[in-house]
VMD Tcl script that builds the backbone (N, CA, C; Angstrom):
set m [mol new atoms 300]
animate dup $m
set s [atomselect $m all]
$s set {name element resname resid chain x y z} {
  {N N UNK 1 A 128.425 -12.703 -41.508}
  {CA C UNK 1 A 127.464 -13.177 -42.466}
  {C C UNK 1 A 128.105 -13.149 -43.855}
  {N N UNK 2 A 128.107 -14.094 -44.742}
  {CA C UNK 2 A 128.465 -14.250 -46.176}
  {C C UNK 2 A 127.449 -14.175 -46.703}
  {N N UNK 3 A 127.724 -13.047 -47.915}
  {CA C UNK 3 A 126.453 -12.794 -48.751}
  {C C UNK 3 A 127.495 -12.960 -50.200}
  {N N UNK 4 A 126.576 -12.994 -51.526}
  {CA C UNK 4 A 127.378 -13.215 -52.761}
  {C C UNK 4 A 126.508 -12.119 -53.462}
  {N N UNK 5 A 127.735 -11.926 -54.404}
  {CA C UNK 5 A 126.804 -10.661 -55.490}
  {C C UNK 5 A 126.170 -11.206 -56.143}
  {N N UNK 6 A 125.193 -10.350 -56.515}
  {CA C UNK 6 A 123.967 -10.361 -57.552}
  {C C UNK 6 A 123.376 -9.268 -57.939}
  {N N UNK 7 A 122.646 -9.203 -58.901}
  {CA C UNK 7 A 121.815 -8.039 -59.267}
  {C C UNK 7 A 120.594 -8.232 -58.921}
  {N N UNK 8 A 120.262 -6.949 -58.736}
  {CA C UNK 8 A 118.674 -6.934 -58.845}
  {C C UNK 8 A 118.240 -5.901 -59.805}
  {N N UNK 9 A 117.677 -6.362 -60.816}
  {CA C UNK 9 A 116.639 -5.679 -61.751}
  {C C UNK 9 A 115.135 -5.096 -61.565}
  {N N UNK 10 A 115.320 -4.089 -61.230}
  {CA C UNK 10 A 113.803 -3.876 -61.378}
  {C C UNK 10 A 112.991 -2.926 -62.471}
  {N N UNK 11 A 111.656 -3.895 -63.282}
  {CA C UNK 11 A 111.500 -3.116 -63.925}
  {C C UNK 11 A 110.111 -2.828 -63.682}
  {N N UNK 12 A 109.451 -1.038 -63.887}
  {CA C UNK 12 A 108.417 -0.644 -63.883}
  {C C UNK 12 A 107.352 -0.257 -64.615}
  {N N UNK 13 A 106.435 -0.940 -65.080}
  {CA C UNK 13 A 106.005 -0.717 -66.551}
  {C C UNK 13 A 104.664 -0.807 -66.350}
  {N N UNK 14 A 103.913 -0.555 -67.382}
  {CA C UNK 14 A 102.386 -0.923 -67.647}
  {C C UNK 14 A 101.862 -2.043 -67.442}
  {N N UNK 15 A 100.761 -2.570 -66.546}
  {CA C UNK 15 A 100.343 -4.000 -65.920}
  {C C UNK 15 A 99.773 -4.419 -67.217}
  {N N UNK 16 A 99.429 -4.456 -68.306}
  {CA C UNK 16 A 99.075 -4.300 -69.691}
  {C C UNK 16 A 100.294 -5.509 -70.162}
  {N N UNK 17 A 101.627 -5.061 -70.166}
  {CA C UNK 17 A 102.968 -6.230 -70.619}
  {C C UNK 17 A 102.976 -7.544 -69.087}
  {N N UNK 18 A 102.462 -7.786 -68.131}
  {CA C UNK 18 A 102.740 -8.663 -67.494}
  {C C UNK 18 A 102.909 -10.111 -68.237}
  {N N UNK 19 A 102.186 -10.184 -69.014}
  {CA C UNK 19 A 101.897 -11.830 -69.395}
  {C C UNK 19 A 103.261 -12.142 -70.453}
  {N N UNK 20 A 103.747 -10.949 -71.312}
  {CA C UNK 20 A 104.368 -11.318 -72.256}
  {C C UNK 20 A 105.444 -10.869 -71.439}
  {N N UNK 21 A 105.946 -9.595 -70.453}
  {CA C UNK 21 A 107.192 -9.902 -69.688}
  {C C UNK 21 A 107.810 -11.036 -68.973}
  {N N UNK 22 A 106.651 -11.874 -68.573}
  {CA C UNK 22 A 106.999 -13.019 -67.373}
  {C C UNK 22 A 107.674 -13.723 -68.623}
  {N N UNK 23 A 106.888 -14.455 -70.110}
  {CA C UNK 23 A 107.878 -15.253 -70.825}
  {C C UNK 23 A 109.089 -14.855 -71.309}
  {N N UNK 24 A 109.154 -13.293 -71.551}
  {CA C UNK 24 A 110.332 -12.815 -71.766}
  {C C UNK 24 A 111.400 -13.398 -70.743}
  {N N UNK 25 A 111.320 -12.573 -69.381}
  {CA C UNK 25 A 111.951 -12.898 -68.684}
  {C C UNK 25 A 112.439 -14.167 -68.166}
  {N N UNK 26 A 111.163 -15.594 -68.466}
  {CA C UNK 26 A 111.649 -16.847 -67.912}
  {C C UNK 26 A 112.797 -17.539 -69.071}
  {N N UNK 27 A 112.522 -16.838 -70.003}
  {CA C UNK 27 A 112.909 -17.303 -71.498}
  {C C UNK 27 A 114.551 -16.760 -71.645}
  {N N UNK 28 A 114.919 -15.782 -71.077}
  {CA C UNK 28 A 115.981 -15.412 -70.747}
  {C C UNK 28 A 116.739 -15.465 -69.800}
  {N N UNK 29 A 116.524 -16.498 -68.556}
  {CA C UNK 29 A 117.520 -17.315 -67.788}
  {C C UNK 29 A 116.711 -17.243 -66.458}
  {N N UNK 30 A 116.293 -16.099 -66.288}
  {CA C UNK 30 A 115.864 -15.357 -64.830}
  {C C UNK 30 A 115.241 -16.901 -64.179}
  {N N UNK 31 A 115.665 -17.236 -62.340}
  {CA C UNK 31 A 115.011 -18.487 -62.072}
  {C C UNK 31 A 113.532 -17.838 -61.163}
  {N N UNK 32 A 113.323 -16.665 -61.677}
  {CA C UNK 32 A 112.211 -16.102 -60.431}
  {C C UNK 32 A 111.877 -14.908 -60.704}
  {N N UNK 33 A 111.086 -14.226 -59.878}
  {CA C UNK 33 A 110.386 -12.795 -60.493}
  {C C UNK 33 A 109.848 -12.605 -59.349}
  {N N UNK 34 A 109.645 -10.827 -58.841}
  {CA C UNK 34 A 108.264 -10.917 -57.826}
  {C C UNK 34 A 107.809 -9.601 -58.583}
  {N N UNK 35 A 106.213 -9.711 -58.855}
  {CA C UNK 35 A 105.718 -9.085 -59.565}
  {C C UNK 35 A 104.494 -7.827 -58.266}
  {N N UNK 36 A 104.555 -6.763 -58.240}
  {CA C UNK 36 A 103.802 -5.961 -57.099}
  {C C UNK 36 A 103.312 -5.144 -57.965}
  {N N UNK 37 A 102.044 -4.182 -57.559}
  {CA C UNK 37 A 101.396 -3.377 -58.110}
  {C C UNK 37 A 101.799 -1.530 -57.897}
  {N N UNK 38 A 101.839 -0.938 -58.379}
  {CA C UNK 38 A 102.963 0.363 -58.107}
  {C C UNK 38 A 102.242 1.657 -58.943}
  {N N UNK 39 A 102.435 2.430 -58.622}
  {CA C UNK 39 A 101.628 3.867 -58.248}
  {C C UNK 39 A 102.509 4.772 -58.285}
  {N N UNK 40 A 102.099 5.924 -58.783}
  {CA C UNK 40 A 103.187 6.847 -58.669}
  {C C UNK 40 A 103.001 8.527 -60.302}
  {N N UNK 41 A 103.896 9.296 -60.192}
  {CA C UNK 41 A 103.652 10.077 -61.339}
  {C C UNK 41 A 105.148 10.308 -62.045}
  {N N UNK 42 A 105.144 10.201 -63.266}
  {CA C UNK 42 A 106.204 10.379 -64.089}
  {C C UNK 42 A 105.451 11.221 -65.012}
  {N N UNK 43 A 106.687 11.089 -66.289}
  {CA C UNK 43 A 106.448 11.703 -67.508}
  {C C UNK 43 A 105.126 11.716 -67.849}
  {N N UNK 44 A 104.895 10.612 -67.628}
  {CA C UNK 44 A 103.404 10.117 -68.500}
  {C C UNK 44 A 101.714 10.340 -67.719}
  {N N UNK 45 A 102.573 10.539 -66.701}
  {CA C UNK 45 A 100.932 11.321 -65.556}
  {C C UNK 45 A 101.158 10.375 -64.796}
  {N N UNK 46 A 100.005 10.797 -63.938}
  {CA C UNK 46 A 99.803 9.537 -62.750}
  {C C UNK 46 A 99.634 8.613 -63.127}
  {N N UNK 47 A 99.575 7.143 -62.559}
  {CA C UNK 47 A 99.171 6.126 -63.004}
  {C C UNK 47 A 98.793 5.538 -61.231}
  {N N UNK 48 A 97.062 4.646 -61.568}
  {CA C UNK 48 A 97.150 4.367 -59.814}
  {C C UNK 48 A 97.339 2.838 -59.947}
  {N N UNK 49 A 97.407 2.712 -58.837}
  {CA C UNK 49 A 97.584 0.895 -58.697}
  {C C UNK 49 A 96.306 0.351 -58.815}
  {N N UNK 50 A 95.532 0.302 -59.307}
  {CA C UNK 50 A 94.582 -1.211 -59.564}
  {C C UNK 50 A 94.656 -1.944 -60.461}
  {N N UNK 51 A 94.624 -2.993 -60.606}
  {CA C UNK 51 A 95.162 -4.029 -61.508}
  {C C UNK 51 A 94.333 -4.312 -62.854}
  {N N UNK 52 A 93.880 -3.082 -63.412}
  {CA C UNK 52 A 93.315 -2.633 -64.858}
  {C C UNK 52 A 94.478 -2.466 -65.483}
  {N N UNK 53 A 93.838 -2.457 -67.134}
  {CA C UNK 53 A 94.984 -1.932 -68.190}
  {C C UNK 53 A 95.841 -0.967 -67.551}
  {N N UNK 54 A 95.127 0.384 -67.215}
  {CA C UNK 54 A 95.608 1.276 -66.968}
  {C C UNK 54 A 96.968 1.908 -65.699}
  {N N UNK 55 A 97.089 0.503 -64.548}
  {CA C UNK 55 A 98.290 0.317 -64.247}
  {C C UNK 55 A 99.610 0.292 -64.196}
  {N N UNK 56 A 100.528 -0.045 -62.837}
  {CA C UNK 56 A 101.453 -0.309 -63.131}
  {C C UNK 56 A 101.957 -1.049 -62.430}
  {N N UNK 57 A 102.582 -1.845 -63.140}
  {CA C UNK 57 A 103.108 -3.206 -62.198}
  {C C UNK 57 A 104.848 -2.603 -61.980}
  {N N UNK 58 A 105.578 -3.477 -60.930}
  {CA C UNK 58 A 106.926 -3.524 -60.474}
  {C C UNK 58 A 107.204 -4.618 -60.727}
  {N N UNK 59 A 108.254 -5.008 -61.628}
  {CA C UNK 59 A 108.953 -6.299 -61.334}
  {C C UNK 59 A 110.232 -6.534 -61.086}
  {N N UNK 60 A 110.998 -7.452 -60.217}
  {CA C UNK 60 A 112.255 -7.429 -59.536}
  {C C UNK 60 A 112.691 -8.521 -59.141}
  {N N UNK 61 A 113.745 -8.420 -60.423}
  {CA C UNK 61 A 114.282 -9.924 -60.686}
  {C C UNK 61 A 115.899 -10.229 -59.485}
  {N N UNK 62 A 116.071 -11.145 -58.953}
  {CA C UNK 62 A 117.444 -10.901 -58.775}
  {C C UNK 62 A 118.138 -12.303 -59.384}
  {N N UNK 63 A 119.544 -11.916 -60.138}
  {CA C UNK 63 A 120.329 -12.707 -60.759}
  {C C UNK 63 A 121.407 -12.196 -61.184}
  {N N UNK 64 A 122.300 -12.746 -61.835}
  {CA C UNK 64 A 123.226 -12.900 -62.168}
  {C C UNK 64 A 123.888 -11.284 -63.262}
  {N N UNK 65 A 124.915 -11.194 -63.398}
  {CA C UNK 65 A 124.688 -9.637 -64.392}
  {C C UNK 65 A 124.671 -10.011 -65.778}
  {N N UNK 66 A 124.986 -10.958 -66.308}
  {CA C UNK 66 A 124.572 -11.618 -67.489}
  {C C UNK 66 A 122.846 -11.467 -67.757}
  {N N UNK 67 A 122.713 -12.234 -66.943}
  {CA C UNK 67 A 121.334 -11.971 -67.168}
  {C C UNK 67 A 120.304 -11.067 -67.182}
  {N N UNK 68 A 120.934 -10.015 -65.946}
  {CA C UNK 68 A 120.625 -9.130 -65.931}
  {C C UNK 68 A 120.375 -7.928 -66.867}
  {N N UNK 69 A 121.854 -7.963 -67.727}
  {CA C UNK 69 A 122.164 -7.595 -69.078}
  {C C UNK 69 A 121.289 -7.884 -69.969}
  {N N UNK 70 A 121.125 -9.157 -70.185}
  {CA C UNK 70 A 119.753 -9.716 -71.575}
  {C C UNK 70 A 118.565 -9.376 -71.420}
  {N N UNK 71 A 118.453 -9.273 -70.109}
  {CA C UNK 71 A 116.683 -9.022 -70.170}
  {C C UNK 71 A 116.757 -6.948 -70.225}
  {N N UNK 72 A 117.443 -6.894 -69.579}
  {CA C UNK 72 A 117.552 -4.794 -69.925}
  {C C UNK 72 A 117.442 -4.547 -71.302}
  {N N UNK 73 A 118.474 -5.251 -72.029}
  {CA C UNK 73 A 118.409 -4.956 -73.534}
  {C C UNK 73 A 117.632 -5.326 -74.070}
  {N N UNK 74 A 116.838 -6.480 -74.049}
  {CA C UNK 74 A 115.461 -6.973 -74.701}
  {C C UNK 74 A 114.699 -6.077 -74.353}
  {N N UNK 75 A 114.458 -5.865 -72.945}
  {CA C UNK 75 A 113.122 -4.486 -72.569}
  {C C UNK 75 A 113.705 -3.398 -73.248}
  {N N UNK 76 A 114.630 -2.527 -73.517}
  {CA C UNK 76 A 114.792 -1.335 -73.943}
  {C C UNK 76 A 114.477 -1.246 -75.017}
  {N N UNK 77 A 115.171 -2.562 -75.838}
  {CA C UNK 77 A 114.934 -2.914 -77.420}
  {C C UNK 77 A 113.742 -3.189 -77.670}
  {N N UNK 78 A 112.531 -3.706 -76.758}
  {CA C UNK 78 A 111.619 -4.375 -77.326}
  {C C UNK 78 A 110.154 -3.014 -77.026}
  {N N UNK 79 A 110.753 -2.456 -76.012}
  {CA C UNK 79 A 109.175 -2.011 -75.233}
  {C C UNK 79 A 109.374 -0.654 -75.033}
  {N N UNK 80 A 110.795 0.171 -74.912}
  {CA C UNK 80 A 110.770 1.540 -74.475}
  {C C UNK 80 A 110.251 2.656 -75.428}
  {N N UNK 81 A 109.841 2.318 -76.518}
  {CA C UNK 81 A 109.733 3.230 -77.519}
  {C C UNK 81 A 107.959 3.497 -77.223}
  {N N UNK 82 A 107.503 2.409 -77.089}
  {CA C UNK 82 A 106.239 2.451 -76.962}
  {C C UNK 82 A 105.098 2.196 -75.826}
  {N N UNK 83 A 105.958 2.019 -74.979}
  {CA C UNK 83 A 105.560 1.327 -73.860}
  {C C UNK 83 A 105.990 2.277 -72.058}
  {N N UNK 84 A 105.378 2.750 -71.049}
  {CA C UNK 84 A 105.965 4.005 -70.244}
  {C C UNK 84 A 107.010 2.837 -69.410}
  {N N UNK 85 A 108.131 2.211 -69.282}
  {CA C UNK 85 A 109.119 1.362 -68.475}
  {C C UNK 85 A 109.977 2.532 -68.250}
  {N N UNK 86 A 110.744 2.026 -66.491}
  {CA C UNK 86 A 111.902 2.455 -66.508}
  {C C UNK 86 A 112.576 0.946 -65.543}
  {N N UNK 87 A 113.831 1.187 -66.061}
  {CA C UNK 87 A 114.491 -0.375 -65.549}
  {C C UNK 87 A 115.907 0.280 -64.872}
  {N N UNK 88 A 115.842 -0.437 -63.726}
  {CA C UNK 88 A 117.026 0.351 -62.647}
  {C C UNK 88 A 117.936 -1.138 -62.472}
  {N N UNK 89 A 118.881 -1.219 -62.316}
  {CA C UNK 89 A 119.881 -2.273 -61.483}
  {C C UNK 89 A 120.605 -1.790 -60.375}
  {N N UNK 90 A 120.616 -2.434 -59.122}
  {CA C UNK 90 A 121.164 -2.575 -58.557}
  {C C UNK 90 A 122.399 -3.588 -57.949}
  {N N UNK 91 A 123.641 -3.775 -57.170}
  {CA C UNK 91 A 124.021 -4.719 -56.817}
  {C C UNK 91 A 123.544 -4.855 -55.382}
  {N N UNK 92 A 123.689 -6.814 -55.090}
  {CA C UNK 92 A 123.003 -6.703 -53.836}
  {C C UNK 92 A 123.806 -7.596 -53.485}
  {N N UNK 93 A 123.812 -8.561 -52.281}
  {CA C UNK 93 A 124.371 -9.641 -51.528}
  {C C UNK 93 A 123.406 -10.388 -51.408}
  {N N UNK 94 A 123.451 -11.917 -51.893}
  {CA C UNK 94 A 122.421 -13.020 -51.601}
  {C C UNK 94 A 123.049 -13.846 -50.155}
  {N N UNK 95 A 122.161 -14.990 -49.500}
  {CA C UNK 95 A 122.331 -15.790 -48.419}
  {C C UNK 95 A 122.222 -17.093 -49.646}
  {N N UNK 96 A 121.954 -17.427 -50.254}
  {CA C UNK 96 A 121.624 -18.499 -50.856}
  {C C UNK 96 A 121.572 -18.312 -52.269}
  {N N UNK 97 A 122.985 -18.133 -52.784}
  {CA C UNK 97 A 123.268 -18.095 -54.503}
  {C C UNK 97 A 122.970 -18.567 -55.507}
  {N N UNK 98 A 122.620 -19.973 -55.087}
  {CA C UNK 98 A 121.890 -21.183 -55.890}
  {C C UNK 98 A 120.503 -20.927 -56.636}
  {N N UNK 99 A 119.913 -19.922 -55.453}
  {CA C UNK 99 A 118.453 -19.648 -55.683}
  {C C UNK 99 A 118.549 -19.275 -56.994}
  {N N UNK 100 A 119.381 -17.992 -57.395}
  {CA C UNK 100 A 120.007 -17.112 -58.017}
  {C C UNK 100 A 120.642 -16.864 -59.365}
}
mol reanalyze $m
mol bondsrecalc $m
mol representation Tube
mol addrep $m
């Protein structure tokens, strides 16, 4: 099987930034997004999944490391100070690079 590198970005944040992350992110190259609802306890307390302010969404981009790069630094720069995100990268292998 041939797979090609890529990243995958995922970032976890307050369902509160969805509307202004998606333009961030389309605005900065990304050709796709899958956006899920996510649960869990950190720093900041629990947070449960229902799709109120009070949420948290997952989002997980896969692309290129360029891109990958622009959108990390825009979220760190734009939202970590004030906002509960944590943003992980991984490398992965795609079937279809183009998508990508």
């Amino acid at each position: 099987m041939v797979t090609h590198a890529r990243k995958l970005l995922t970032i976890i944040t307050e369902a509160a930034l969805e509307g202004v992350l998606v333009r961030d992110i389309e605005r900065l190259g990304a050709h796709g997004y899958t956006i899920t609802d996510a649960r869990g306890k950190g720093r900041r307390g629990v947070r449960s999944a229902g799709w109120d302010a009070s949420s948290n969404i997952r989002i997980e981009i896969l692309c290129d490391q360029e891109t990958a790069s622009e959108i990390a630094a825009h979220c760190r720069k734009k939202y970590y100070d004030n906002y509960a995100m944590t943003l992980f990268l991984v490398d992965v292998g795609v079937m279809r690079p183009e998508k990508f």
